[in-house]
C-alpha positions as a Python dict, from the first residue, in 0.01 Angstrom:
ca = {
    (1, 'X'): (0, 0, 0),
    (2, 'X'): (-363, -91, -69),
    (3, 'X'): (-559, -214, 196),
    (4, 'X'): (-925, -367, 250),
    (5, 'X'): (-943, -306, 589),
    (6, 'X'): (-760, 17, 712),
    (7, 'X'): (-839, -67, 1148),
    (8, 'X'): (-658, -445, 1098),
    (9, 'X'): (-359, -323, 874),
    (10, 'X'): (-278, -32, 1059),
    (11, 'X'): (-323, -257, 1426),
    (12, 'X'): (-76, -509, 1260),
    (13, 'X'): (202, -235, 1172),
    (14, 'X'): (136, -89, 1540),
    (15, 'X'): (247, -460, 1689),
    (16, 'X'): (594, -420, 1399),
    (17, 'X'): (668, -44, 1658),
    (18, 'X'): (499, 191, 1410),
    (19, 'X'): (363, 520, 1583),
    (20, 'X'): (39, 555, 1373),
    (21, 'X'): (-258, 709, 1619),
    (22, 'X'): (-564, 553, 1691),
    (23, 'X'): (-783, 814, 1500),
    (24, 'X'): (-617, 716, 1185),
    (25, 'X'): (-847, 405, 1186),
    (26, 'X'): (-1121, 587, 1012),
    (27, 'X'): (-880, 778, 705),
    (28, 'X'): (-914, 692, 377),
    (29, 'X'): (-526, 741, 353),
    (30, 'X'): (-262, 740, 627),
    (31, 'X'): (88, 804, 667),
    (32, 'X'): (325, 655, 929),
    (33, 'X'): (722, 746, 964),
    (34, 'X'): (958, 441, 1048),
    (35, 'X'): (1286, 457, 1139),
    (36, 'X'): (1565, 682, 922),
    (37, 'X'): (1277, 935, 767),
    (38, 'X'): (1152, 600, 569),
    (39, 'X'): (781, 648, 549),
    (40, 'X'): (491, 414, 518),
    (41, 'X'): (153, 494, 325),
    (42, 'X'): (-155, 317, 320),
    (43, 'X'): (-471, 347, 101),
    (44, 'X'): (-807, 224, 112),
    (45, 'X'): (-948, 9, -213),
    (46, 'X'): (-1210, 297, -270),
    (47, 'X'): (-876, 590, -292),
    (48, 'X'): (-709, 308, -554),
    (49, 'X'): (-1062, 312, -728),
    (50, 'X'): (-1092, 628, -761),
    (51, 'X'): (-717, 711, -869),
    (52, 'X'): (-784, 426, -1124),
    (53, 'X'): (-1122, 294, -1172),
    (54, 'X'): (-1028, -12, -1338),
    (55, 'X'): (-814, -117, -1020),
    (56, 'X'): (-848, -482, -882),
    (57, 'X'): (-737, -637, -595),
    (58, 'X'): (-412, -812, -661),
    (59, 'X'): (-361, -1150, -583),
    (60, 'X'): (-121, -1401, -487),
    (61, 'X'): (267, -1372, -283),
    (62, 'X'): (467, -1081, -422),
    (63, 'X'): (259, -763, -441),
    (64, 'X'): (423, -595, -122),
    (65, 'X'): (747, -711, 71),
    (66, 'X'): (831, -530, 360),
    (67, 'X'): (1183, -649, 591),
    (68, 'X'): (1216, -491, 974),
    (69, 'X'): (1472, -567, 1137),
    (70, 'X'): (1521, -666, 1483),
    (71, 'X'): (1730, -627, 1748),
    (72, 'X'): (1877, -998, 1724),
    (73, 'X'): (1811, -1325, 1670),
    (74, 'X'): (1576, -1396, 1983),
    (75, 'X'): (1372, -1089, 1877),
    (76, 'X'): (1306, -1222, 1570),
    (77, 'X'): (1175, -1481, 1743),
    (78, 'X'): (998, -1305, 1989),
    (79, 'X'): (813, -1060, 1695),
    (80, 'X'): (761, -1361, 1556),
    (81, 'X'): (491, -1548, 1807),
    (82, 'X'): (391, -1209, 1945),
    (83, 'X'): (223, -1119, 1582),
    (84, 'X'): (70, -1540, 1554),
    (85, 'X'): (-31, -1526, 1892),
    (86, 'X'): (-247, -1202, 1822),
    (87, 'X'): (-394, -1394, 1501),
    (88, 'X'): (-166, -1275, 1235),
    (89, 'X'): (-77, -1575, 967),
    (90, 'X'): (313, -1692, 971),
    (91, 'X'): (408, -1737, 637),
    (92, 'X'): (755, -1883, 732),
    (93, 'X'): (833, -1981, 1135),
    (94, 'X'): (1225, -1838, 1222),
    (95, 'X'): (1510, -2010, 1117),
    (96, 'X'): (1878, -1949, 1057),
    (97, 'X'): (1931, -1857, 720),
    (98, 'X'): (2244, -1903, 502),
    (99, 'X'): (2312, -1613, 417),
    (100, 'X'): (2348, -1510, 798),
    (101, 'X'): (2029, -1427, 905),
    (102, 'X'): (1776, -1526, 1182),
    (103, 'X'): (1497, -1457, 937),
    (104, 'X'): (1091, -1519, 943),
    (105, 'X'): (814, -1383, 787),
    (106, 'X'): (466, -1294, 816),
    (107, 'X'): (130, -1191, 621),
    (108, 'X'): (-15, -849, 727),
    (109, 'X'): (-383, -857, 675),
    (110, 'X'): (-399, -800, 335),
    (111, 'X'): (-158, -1052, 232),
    (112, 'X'): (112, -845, 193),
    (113, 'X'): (462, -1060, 329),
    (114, 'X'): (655, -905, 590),
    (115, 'X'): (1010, -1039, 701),
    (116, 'X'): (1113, -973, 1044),
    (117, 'X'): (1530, -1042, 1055),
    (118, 'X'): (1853, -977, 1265),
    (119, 'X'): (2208, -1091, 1157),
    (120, 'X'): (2365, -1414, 1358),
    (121, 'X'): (2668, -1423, 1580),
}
């Protein structure tokens, strides 16, 4: 993922459970591994530049969707205000979706969505 502002993304994945260590604040690029080997990469608008110097910030829903999920429904919930509360934008407050999910969803700080979810029952 691209990012404008490497400190705030990375302290918004920290708050989602990532291990990513404070020094990697001040790297161009930086690597995180979630849960099952999956990993996570993040790159500063001056590495996308200069992979592709015609590169322009994207705008707009849909350039990155990321799901975690949670350990039930009142996590969900919990995740939920704990990432508002620290200043984080909700794109969509929890509810019970049809297809059987406590689902909400959230804006890292590049605009990226984020959906935090458990399965009901």
């Amino acid at each position: 993922m691209i990012t404008a502002d490497m400190p705030a993304t990375l302290a918004f994945y920290r708050h989602l459970g990532l291990d990513i260590p404070p020094e990697a604040d001040t790297e161009p690029h930086v690597e995180a591994l979630g849960p099952g080997g999956v990993r996570l990469a993040w790159d500063t608008e001056e590495v996308a530049r200069s992979v592709h110097p015609d590169w322009e910030t994207p705008v707009g829903p849909g350039r990155t969707a990321l799901a975690f999920r949670c350990d039930g429904p009142l996590e969900v919930d919990h995740v939920y205000r704990e990432l508002t509360a620290a200043g984080y934008a909700g794109a969509n407050q929890p509810w019970d979706a049809f297809w059987g999910q406590r689902y909400a969803q959230v804006l890292d700080p590049d605009g990226n969505t984020v959906d935090l979810f458990a399965p009901l029952g």
